[in-house]
C-alpha positions as a Markdown table, in Angstrom:
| # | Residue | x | y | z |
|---|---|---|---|---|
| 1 | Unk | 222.5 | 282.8 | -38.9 |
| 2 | Unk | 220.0 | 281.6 | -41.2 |
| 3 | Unk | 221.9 | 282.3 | -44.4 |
| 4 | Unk | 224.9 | 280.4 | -42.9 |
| 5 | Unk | 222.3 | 277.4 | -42.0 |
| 6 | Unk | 221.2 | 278.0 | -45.7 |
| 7 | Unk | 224.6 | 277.6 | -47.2 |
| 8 | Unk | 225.8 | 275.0 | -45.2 |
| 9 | Unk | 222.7 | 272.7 | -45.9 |
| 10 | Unk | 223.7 | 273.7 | -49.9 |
| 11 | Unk | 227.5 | 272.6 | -49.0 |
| 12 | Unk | 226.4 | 269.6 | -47.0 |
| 13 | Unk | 224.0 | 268.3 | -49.6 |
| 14 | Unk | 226.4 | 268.5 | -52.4 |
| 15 | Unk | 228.6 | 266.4 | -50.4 |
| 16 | Unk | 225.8 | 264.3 | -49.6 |
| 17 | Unk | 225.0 | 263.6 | -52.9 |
| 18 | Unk | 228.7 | 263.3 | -54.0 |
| 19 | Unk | 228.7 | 260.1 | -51.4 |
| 20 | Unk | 225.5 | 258.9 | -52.5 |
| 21 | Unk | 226.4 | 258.0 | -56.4 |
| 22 | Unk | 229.1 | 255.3 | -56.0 |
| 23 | Unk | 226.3 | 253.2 | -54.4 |
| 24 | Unk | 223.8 | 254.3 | -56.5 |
| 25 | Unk | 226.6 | 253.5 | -59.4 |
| 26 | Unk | 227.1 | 250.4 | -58.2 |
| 27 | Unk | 223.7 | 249.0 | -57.7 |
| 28 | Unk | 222.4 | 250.4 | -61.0 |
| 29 | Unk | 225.1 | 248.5 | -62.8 |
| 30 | Unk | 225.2 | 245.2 | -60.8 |
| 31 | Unk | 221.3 | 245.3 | -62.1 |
| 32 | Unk | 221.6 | 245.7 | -65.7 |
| 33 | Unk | 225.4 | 245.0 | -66.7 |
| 34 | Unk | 225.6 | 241.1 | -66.8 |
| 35 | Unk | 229.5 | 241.0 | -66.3 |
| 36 | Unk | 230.3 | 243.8 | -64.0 |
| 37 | Unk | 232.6 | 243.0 | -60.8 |
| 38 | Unk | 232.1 | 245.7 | -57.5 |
| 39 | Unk | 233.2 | 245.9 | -54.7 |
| 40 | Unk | 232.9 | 248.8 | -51.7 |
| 41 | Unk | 234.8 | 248.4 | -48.6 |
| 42 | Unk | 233.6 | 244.6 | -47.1 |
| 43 | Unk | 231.0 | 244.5 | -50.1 |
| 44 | Unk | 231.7 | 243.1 | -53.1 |
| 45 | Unk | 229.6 | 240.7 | -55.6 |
| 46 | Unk | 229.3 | 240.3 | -58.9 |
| 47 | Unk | 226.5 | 241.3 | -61.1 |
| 48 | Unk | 223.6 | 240.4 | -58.4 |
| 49 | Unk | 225.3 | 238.3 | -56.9 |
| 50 | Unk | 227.0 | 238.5 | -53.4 |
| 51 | Unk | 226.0 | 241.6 | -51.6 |
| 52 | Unk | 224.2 | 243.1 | -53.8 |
| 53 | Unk | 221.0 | 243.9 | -51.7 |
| 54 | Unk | 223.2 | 244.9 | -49.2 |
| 55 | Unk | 223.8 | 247.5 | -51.6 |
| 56 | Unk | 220.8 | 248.0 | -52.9 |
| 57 | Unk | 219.4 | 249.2 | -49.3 |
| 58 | Unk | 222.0 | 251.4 | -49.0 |
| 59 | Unk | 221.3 | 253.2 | -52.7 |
| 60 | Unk | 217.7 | 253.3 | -51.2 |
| 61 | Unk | 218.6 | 254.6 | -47.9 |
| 62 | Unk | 220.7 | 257.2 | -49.4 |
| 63 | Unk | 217.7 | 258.3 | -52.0 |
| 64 | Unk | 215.2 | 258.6 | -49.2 |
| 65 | Unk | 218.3 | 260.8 | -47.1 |
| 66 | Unk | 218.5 | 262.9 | -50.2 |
| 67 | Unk | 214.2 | 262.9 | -50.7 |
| 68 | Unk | 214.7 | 264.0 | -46.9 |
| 69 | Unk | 217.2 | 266.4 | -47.6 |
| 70 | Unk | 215.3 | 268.2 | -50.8 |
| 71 | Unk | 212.2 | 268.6 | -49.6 |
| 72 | Unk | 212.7 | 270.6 | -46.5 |
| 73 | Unk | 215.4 | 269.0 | -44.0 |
| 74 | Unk | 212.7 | 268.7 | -41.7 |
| 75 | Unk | 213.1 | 265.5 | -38.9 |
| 76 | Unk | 214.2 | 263.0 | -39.1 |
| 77 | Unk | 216.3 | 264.5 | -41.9 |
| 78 | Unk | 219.3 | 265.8 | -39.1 |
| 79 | Unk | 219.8 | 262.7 | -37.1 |
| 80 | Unk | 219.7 | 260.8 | -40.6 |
| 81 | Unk | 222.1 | 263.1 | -42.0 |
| 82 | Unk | 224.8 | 262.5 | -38.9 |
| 83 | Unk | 224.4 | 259.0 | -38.8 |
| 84 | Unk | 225.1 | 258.8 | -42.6 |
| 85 | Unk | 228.1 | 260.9 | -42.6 |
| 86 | Unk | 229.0 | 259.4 | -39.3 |
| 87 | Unk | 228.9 | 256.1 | -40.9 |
| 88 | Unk | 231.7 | 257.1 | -43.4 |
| 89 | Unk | 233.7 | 258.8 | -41.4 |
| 90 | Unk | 234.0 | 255.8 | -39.2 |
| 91 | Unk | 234.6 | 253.5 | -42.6 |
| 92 | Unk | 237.0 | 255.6 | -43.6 |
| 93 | Unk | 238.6 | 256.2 | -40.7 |
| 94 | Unk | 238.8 | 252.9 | -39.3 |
| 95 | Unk | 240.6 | 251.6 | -42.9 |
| 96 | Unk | 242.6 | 254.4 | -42.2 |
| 97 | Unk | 243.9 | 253.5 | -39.2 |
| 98 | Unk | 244.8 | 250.0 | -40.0 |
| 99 | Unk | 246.9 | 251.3 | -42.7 |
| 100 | Unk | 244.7 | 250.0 | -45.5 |
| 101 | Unk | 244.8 | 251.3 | -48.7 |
| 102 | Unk | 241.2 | 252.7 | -49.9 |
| 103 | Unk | 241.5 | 252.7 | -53.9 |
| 104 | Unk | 238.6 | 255.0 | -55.5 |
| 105 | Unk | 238.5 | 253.7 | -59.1 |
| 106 | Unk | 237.0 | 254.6 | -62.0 |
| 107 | Unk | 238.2 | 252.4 | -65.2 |
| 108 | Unk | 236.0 | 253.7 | -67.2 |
| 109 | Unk | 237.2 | 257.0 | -67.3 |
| 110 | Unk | 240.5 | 255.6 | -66.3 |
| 111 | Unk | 240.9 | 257.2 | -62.7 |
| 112 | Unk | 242.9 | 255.4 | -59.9 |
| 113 | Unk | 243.2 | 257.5 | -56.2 |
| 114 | Unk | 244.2 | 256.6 | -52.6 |
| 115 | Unk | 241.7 | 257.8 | -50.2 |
| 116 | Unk | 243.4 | 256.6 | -47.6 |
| 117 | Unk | 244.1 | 260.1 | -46.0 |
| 118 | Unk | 241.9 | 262.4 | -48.1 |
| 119 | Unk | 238.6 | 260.2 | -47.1 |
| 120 | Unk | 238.5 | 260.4 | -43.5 |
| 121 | Unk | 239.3 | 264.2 | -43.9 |
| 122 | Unk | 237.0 | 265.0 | -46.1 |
| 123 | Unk | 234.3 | 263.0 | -44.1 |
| 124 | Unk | 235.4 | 264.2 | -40.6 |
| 125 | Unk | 235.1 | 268.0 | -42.4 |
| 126 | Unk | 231.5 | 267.7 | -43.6 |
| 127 | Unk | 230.5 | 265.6 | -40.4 |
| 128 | Unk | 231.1 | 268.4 | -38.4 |
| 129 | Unk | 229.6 | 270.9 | -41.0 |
| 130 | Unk | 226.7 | 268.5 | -40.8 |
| 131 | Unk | 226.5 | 268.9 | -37.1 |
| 132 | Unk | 227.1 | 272.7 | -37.4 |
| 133 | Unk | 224.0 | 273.2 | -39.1 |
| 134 | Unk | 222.1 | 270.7 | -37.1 |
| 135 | Unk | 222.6 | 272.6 | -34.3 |
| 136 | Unk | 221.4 | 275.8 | -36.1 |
| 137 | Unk | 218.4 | 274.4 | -37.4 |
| 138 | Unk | 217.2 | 273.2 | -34.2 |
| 139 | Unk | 218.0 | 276.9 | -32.7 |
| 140 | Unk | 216.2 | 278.4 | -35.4 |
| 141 | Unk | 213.3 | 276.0 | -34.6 |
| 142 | Unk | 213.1 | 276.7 | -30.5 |
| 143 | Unk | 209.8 | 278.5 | -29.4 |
| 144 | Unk | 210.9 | 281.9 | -29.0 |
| 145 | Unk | 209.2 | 284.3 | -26.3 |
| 146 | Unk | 206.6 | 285.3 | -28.6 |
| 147 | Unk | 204.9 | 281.4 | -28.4 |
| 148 | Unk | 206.2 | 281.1 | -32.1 |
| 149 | Unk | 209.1 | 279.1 | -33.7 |
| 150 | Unk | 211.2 | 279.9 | -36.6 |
| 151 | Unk | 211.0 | 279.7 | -40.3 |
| 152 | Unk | 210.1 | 276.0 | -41.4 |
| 153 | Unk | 211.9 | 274.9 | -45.0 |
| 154 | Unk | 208.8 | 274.6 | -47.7 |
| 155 | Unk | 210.0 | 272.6 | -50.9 |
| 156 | Unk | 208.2 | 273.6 | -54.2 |
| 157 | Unk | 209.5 | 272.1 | -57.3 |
| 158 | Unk | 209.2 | 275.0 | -60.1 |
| 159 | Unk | 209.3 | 274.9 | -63.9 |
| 160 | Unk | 212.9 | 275.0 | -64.2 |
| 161 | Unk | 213.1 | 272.0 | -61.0 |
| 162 | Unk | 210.3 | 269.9 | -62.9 |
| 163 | Unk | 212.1 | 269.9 | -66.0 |
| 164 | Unk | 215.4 | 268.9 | -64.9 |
| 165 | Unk | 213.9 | 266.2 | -62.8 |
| 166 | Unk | 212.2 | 264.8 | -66.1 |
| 167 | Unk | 215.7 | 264.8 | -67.8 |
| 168 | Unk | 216.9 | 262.5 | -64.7 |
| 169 | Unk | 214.3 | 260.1 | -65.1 |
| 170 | Unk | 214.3 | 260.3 | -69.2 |
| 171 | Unk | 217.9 | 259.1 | -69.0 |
| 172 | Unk | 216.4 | 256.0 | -67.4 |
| 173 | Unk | 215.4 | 254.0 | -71.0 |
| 174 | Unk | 218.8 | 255.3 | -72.7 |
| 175 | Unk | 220.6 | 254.1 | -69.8 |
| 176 | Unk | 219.3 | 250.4 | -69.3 |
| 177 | Unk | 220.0 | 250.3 | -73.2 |
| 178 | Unk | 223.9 | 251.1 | -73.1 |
| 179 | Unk | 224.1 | 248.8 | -70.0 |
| 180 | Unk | 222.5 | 245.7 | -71.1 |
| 181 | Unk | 224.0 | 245.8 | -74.8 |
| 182 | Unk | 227.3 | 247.4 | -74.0 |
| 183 | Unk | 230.4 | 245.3 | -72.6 |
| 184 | Unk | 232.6 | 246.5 | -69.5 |
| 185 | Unk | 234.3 | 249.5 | -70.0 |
| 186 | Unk | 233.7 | 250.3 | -73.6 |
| 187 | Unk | 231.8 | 253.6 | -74.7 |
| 188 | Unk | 228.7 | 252.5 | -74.4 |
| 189 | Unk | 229.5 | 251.2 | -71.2 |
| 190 | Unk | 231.1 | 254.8 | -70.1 |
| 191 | Unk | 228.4 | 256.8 | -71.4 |
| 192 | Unk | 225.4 | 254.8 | -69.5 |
| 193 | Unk | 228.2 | 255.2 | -66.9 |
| 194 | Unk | 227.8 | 259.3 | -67.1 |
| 195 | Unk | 224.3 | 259.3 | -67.3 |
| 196 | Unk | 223.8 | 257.5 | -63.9 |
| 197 | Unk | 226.2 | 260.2 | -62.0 |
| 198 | Unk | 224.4 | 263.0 | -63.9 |
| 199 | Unk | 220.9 | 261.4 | -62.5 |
| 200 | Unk | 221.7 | 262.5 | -58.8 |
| 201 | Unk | 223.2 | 265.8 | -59.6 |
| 202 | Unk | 220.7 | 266.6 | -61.8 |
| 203 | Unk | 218.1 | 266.4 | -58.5 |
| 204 | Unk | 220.5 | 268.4 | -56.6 |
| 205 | Unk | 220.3 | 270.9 | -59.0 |
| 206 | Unk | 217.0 | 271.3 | -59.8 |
| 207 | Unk | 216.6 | 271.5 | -55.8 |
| 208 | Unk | 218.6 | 274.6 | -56.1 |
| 209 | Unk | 217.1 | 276.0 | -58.8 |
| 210 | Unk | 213.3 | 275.2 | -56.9 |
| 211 | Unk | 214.2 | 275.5 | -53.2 |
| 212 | Unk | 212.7 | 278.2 | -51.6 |
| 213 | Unk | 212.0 | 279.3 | -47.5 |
| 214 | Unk | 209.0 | 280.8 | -46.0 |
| 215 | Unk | 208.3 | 281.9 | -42.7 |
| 216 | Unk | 205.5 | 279.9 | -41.4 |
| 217 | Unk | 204.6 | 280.9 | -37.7 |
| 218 | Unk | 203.0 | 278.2 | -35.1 |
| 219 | Unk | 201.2 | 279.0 | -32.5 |
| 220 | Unk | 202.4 | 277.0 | -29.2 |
């Protein structure tokens, strides 16, 4: 059981991550590209205007999910975690249902595709793979007979995590310069584009690479 808990929290963090990006994406660009146009679902602005701090909460609330997520999944990390993904499943779903189209586009790297029927899927899939290993974690976690609980997730960030975290945040000066002087989908504009996406994943992997479990034992 706990290595199948293990690899679904792996497999439901990537995913996790993969939805985080677009509004990290977004938000990143609305603040530093002065003629970019967004929109995601009923949100849409331009540059910072319209609802941009709508978005902007919801980048944050995804980081602190991921924060969550990376160092240890402990609460409230599993309720936070099903109300995200239950939160897209139900956007997606609901356009779904109304026989919207949900375009996922990407004109910098020139990209168009219908979620329509793919997004709800996908969601509904790691939704339950989310609840799957909720419910694991909190069995592993039930005093057992012995007055002790299960092994408790202990984040420490190694050499290898620290120095791919530094890469992620040393983007950061590179990326605010091919924003601000680049136009809308030119190269600079694509490459400051890149770097954003790369900023996530680059977390998720150096949580990989530093993510480690001990067995810690508490006395009821």
């Amino acid at each position: 059981m706990a290595r199948l808990k293990s690899v679904l929290l792996k497999v439901v963090l990537l995913w996790t991550v993969v939805t985080v990006v677009p509004f990290w994406l977004i938000w990143v660009r609305a603040s530093l590209e002065p003629e970019y146009v967004w929109s995601f679902f009923t949100l849409s602005g331009g540059c910072r205007d319209g609802d941009y701090w709508a978005m902007g909460l919801l980048a944050c609330l995804g980081a602190c999910l991921l924060y969550l997520g990376f160092s240890g999944a402990r609460r409230p990390f599993p309720v936070a975690l099903l109300v995200w993904h239950g939160a897209l499943t139900w956007l997606f779903a609901g356009e779904a249902l109304r026989g919207e189209p949900v375009v996922i586009r990407g004109d910098n790297w020139g990209f168009e595709f219908d979620a329509r029927l793919a997004g709800p899927i996908l969601c509904g899939v790691f939704l339950f793979g989310s609840l799957i290993w909720a419910v694991l974690n909190s069995a592993s976690r039930r005093p057992n007979g012995l007055g002790t609980v299960g092994p408790e997730p202990v984040f420490s960030l190694g050499r290898r995590g620290k120095l791919l975290v530094a890469l992620a945040v040393l983007l950061i000066p590179a990326q605010v310069y091919f924003f601000i002087t680049g136009t809308p989908y030119d190269t600079s504009d694509s490459v400051a584009v890149g770097m954003t996406v790369m900023q996530p994943a680059l977390c998720y992997v150096a949580w990989l690479a530093s993510a480690r479990m001990s067995t810690r034992f508490v006395t009821a």
